[in-house]
Backbone bond lengths (Angstrom), bond angles and torsions (degrees), N, CA, C in turn:
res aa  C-N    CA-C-N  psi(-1)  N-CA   C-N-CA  omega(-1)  CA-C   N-CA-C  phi
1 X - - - 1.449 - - 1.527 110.76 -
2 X 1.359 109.66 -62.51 1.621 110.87 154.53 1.588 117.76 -2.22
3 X 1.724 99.36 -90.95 1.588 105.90 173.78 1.522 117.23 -29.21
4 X 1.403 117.65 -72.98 1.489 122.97 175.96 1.516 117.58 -12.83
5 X 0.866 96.66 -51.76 2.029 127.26 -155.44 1.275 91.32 -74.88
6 X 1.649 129.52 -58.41 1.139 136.71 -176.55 1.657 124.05 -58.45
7 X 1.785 93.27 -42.74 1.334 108.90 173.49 1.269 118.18 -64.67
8 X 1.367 128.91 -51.21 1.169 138.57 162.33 1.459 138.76 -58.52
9 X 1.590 104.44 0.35 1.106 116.72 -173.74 1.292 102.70 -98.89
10 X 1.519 108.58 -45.06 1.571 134.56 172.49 1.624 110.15 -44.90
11 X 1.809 104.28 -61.60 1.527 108.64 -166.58 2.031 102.29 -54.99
12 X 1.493 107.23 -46.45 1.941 107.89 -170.69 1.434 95.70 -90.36
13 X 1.486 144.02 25.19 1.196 122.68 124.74 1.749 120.80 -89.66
14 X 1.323 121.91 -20.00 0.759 98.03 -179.18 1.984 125.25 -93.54
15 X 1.626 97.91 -2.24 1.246 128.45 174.21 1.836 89.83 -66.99
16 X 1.369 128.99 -35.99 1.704 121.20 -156.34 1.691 84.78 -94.93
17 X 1.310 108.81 -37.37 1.974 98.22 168.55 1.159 131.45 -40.99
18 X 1.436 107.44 -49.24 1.690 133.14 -168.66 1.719 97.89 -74.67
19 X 0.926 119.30 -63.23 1.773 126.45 150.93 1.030 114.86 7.63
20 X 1.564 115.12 -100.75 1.199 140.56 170.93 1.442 128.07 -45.07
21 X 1.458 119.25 -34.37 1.508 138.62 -171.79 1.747 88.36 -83.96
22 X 1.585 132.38 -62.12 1.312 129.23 167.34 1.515 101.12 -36.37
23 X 1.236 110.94 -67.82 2.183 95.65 -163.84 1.396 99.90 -53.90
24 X 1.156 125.25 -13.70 1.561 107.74 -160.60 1.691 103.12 -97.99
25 X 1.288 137.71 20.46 1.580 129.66 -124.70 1.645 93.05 -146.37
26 X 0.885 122.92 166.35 1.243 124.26 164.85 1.934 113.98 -124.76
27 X 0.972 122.85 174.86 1.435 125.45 -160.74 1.674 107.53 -107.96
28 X 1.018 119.43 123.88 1.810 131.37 -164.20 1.310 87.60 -30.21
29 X 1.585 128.45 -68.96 1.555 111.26 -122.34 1.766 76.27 -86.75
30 X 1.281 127.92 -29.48 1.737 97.60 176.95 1.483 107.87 -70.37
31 X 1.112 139.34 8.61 1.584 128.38 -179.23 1.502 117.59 -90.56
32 X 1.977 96.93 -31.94 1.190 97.29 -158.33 1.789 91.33 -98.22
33 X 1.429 125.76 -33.21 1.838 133.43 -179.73 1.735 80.10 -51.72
34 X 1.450 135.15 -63.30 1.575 130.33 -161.44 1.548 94.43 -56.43
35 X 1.060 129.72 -56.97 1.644 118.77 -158.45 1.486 105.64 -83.10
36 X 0.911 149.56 -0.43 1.354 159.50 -155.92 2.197 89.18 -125.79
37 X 1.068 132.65 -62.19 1.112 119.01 -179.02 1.485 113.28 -88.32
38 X 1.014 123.33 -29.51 1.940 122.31 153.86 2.422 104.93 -45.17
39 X 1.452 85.53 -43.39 1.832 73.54 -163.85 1.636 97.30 -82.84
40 X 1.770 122.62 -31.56 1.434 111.11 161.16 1.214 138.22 -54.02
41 X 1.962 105.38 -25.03 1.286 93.39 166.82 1.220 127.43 -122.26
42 X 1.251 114.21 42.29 1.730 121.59 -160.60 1.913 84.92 -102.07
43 X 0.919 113.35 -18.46 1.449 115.98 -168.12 1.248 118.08 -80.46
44 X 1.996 117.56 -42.48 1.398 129.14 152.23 1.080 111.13 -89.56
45 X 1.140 143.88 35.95 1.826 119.21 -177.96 1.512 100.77 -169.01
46 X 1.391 121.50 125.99 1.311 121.85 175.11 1.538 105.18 -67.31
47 X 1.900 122.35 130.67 1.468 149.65 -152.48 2.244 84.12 -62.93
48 X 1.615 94.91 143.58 1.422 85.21 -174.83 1.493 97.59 -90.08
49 X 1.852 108.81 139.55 1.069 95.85 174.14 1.625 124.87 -104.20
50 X 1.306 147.43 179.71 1.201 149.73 -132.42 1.413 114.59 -86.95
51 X 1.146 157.76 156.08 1.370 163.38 173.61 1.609 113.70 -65.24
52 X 1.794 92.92 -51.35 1.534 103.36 -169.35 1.921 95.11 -152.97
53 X 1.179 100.81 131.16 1.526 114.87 173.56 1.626 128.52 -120.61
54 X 1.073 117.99 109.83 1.560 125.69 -162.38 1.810 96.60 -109.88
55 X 0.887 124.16 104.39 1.889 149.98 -162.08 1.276 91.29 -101.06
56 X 1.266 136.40 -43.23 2.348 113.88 175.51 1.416 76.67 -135.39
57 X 1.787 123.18 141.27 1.154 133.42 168.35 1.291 102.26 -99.51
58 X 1.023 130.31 172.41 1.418 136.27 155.32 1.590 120.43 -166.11
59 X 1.225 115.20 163.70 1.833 102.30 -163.07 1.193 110.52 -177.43
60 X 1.130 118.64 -174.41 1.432 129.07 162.13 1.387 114.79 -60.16
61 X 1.227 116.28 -91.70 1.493 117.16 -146.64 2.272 85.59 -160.71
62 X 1.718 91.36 163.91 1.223 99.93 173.81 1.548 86.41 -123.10
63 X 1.582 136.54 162.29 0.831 156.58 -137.23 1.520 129.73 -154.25
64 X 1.250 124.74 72.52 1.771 128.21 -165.67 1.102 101.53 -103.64
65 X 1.272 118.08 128.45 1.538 138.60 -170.29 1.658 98.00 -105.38
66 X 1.229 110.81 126.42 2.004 112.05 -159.71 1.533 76.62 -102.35
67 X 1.229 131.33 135.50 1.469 147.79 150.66 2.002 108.07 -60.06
68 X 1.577 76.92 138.98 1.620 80.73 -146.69 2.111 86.26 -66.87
69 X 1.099 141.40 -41.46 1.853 140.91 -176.54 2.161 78.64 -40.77
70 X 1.756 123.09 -56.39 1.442 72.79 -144.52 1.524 109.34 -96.59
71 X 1.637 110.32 25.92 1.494 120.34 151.84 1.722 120.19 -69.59
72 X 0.885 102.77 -40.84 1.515 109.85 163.47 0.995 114.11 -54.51
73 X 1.757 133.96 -57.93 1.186 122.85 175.08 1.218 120.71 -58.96
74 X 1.101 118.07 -22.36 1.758 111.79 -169.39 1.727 94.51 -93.33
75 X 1.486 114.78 28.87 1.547 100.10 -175.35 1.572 73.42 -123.76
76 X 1.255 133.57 -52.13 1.185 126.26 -150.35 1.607 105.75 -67.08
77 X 1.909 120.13 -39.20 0.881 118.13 177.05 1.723 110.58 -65.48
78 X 1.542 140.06 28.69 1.252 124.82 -159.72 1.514 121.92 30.03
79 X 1.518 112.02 37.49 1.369 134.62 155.30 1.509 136.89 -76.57
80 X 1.694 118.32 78.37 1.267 109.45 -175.20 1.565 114.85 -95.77
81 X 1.501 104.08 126.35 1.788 120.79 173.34 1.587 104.68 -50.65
82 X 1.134 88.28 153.22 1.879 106.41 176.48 1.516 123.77 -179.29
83 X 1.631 103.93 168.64 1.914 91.62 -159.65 1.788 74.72 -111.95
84 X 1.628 92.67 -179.01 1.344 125.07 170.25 1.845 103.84 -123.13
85 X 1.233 116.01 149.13 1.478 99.26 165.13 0.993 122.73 74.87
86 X 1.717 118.19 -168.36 1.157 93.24 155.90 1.888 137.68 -101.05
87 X 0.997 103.80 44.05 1.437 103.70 155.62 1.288 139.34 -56.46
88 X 1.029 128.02 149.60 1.765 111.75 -168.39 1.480 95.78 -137.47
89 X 1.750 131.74 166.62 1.031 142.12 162.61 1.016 138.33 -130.40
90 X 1.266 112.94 89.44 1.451 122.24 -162.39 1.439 121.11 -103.49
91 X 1.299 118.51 135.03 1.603 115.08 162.79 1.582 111.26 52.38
92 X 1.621 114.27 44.09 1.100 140.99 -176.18 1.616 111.64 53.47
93 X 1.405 118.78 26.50 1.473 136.97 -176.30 1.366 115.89 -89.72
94 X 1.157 151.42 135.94 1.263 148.25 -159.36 2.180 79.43 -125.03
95 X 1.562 97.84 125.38 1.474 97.13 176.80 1.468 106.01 -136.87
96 X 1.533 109.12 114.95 1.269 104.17 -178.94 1.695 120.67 -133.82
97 X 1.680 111.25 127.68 1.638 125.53 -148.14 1.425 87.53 -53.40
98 X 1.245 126.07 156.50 1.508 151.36 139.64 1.034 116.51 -56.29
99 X 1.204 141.28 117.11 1.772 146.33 -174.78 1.533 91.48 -112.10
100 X 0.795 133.40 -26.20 1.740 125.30 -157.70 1.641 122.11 159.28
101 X 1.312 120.68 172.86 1.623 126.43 165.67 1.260 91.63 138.10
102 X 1.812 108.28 -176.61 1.621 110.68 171.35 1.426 96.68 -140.01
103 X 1.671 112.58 -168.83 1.139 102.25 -168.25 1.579 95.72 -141.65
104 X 1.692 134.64 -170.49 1.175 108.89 146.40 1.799 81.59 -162.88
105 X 1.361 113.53 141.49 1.751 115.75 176.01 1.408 94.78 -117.40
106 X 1.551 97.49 159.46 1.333 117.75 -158.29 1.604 89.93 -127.00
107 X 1.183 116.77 178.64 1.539 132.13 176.55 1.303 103.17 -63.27
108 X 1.494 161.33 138.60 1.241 157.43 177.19 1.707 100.61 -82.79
109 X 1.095 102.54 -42.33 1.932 114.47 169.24 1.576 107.69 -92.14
110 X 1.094 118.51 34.80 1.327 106.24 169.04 2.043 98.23 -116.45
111 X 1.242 105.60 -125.12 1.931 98.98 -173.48 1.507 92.86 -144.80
112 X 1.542 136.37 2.68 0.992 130.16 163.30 1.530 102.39 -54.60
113 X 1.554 112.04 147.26 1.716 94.82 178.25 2.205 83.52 -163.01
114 X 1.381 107.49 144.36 1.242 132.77 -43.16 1.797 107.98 -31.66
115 X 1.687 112.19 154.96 1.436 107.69 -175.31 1.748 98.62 -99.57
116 X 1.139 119.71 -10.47 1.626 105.71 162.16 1.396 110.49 -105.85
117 X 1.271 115.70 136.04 1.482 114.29 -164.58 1.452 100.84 -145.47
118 X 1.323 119.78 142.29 1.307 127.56 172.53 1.772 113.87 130.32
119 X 1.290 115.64 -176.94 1.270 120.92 -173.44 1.415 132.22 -108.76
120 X 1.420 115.66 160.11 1.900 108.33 171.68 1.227 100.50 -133.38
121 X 1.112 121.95 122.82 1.627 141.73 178.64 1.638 102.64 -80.69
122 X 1.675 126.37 133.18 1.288 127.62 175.04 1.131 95.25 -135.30
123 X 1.074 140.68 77.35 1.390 160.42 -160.22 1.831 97.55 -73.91
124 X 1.082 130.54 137.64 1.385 112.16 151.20 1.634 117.37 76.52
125 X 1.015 134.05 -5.71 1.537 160.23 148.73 1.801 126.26 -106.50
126 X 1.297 82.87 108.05 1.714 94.96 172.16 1.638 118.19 -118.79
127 X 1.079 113.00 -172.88 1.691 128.95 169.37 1.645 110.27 -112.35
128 X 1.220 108.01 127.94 1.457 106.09 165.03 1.474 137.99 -120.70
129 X 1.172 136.38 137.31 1.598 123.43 166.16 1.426 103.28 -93.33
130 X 1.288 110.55 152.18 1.752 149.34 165.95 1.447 125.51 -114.89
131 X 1.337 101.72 86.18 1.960 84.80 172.95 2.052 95.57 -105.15
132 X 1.040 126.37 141.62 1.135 140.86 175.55 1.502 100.74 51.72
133 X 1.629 109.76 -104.44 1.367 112.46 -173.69 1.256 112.86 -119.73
134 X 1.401 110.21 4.54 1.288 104.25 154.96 1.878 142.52 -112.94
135 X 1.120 112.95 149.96 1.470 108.03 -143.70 1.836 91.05 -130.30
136 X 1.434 110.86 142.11 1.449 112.87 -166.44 2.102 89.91 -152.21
């Protein structure tokens, strides 16, 4: 039973990885039309540069809203949500502090693509599941 618990704890965390890594991702044929007209035109055209550039971010919080089907699932599997850190969970909200990153936006009508680009560091805040006594 142990194993199960473990296994299953393993398979819907790594199902909430795949999740998150998708929202964060962009889609082949825009990766490869961007690198193919970035390397066609980096050759005639000075690289466009950014509108607005933010070099250390810092902030509140980033903000994941858990869809209420895959709260259910994590109830049906005897899957209870939880933070690490300081993250908090509110009002089925996954909220996690900003430690750092930068940012830089591009023209939305220009050919930079994605046109906001850059990172947010949550240093020290995670998400957790709990089934019985074990916690992942």
């Amino acid at each position: 039973m142990r194993t199960f618990a473990k296994s299953t704890i393993g398979f819907a965390s790594a199902g909430i990885l795949m999740a998150v890594l998708a929202g964060c991702s962009t889609d082949a044929a825009t990766t490869s039309s961007s690198s193919a007209t970035s390397s066609s035109s980096s050759s005639s055209a000075t690289p466009e540069a950014p509108l607005a550039s933010i070099p250390s971010l810092s902030g509140v919080d980033t903000a994941v809203l858990l869809d209420a089907d895959f709260a259910a699932a994590l109830g049906t599997l005897g899957l209870t949500p939880g933070v690490i850190g300081g993250a908090t969970l509110e009002e089925g909200s996954l909220h996690f502090p900003i430690t750092g990153g930068n940012v830089d936006y591009y023209d939305p009508n220009g050919t930079v693509r994605p046109y906001v680009q850059g990172t947010l560091e949550h240093e020290g805040s995670g998400f957790s599941l709990t089934a019985g006594d074990t916690v992942v």
